[in-house]
C-alpha positions as CSV (number, residue, x, y, z in Angstrom):
1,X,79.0,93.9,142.8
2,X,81.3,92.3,145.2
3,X,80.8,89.8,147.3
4,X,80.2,91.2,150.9
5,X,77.2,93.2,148.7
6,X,75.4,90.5,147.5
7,X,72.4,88.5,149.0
8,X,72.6,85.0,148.6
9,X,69.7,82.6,148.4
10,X,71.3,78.8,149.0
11,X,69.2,75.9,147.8
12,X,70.2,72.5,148.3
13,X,68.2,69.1,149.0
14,X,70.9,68.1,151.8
15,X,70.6,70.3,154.9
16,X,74.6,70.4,155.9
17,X,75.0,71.8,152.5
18,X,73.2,74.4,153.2
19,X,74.4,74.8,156.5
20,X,78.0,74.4,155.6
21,X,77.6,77.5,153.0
22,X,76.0,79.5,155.6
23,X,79.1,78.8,157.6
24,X,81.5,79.8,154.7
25,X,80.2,82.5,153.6
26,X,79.7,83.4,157.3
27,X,83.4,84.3,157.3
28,X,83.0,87.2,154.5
29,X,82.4,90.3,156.6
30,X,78.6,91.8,155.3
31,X,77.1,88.7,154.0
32,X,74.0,88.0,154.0
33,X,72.2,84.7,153.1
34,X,68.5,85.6,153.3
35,X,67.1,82.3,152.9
36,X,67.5,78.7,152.4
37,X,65.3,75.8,149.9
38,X,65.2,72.1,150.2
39,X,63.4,71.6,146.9
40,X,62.5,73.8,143.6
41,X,59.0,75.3,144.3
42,X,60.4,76.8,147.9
43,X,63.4,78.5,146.0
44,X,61.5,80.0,143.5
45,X,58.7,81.1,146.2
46,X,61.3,82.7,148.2
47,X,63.0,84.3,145.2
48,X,59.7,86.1,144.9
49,X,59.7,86.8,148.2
50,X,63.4,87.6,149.8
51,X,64.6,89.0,145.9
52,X,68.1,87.7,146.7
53,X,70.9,89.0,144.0
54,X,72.5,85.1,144.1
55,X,71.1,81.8,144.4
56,X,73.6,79.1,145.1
57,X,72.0,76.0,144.3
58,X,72.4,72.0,143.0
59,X,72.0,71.6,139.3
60,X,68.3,70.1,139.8
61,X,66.5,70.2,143.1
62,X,63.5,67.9,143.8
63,X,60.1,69.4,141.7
64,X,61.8,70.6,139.1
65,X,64.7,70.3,136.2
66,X,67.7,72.1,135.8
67,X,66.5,74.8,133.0
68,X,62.8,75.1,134.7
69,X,64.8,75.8,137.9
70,X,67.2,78.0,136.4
71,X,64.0,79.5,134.5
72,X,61.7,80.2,137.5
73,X,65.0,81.8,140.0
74,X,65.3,84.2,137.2
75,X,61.6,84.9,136.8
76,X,60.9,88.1,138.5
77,X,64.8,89.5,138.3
78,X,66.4,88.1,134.8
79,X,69.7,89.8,135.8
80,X,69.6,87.3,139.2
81,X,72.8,85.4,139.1
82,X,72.2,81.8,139.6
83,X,75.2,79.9,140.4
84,X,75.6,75.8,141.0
85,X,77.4,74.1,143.8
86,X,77.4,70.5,142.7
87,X,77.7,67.4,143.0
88,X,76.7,66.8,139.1
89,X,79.4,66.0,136.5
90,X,77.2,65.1,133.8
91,X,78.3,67.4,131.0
92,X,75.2,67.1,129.5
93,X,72.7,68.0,132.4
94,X,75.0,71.1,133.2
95,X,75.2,72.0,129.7
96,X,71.5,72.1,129.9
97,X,71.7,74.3,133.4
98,X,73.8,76.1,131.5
99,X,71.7,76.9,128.3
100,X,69.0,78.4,130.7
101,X,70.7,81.1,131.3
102,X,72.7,80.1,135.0
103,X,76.0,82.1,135.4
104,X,77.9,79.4,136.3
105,X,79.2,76.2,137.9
106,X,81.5,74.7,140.1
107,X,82.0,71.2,142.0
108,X,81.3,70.5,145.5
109,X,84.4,68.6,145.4
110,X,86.5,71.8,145.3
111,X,88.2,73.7,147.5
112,X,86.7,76.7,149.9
113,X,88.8,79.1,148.0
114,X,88.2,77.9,144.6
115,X,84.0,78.1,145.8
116,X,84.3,81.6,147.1
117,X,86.6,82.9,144.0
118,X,84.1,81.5,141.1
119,X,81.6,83.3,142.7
120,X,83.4,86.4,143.1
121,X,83.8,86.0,139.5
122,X,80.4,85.7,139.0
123,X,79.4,89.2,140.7
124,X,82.4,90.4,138.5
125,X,79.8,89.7,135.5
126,X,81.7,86.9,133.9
127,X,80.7,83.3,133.6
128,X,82.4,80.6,135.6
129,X,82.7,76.9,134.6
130,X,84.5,74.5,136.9
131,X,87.8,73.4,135.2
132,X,87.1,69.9,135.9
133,X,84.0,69.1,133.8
134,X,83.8,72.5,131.6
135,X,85.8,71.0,128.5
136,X,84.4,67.2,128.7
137,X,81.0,67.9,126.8
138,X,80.7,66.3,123.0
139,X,82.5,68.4,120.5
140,X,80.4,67.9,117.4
141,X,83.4,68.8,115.3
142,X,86.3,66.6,117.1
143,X,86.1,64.0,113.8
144,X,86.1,67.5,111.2
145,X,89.9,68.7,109.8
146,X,90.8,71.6,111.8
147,X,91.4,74.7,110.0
148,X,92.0,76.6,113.4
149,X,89.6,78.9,115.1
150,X,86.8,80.3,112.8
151,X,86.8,84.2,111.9
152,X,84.1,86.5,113.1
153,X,84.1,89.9,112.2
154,X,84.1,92.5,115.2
155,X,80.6,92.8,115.5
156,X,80.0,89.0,115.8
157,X,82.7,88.6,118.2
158,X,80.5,91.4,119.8
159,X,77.2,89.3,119.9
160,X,79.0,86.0,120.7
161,X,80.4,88.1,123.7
162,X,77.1,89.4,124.8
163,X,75.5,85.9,124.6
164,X,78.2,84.2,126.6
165,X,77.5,86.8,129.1
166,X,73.8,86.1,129.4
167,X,72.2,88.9,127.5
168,X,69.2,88.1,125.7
169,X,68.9,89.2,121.8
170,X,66.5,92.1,123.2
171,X,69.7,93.5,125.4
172,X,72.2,93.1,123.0
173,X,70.4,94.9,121.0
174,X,69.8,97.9,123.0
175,X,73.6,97.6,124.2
176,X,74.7,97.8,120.3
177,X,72.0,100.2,119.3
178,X,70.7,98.2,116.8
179,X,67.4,95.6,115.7
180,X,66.5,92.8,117.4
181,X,66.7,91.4,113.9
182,X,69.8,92.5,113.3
183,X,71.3,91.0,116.3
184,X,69.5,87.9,115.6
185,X,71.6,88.0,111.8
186,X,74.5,88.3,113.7
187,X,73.7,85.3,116.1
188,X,72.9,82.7,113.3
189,X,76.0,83.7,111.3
190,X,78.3,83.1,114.2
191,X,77.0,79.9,114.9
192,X,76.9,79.0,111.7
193,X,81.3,79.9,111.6
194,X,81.6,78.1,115.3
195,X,79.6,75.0,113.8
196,X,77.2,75.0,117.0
197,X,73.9,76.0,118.5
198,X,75.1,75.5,122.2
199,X,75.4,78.6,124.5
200,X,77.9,76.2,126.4
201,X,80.3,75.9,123.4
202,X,79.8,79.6,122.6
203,X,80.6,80.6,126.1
204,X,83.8,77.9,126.0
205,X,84.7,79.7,122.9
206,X,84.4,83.5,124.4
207,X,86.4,82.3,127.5
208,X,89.4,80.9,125.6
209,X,89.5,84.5,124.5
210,X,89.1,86.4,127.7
211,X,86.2,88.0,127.1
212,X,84.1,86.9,129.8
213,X,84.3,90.4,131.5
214,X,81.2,92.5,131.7
């Protein structure tokens, strides 16, 4: 999906935010933003109702938290990209937007150019995580002798893909032909070797690799 295809949904608490997008994207020929949400029960209602392809939105909005926002945009369309424009650089609040399944992040700090090309990536199918904050979560392992980076076999590297990505174990699954089960196996073993449970670090880990493309 490219950009000038898409459907954008832009929530925001602060009305020139949401004005200023409309603006930007305003330049892209085709755009559409179909609706706009001051607060987390509106989004969601007019997710249901407009069925936008993207929602642009802060990291939390007033109602609800991060993952229950991220939780109830996706609700009726899991494959909905939800993307954050931010003014949040609390590694541990976007780690948790993060975990509930958004496609990505980046400051509201940056640049009109760095804004529209994260969310091009985004409709490219890959993840996006604003440079400035993506490596300065807790690495669980920073005090732990590094033996360089752990060895999955192709199949976990596979799942570990899949999951940065945003599949759930049910799509992977059907994408690799194989059990639920089996994909769960694959999941715990290649935690277990990257020494986290954090679909952050896992998706920090498939990016250093370049396999963030769908």
């Amino acid at each position: 999906m490219n950009l000038s295809a898409a459907r954008f949904l832009v929530a925001d608490p602060f009305p020139v935010v949401r004005v200023g997008f409309r603006a930007l994207v305003g330049s892209e020929s085709g755009i559409e933003v179909a609706g706009e949400a001051a607060d987390g029960p509106t989004a969601i209602r007019l997710c249901a109702e407009l069925d936008p392809e993207v929602v642009v939105t802060e990291v939390a909005l007033p109602g609800l938290t991060g993952p229950e926002l991220v939780a109830g945009l996706r609700e009726n369309r899991p494959g909905r990209k939800v993307f954050a424009l931010t003014a949040c650089e609390d590694p541990v609040a976007l780690g948790a937007f993060m975990e509930a399944g958004a496609a990505g992040y980046v400051l509201k700090r940056s640049g009109t150019n760095e804004l529209l090309g994260a969310i091009r990536t985004v409709l490219a199918g890959a993840i996006h995580l604003d440079p400035a904050v993506a490596g300065a979560g807790p690495n669980p392992s920073a005090h732990e002798p590094q033996t360089g980076p752990p060895e999955l076999s192709a199949r976990e590297s596979e799942v570990v893909r899949l999951i940065a990505l945003g599949y759930s174990n049910k799509e992977i699954a059907a994408q690799l032909q194989v059990s639920v089960k089996t994909v769960e196996t694959y999941k715990t073993r290649s935690m277990e070797k990257l020494g986290t449970r954090s679909r952050v670090a896992i998706v920090r880990y498939a990016a250093e690799r370049g396999w963030l493309t769908k």
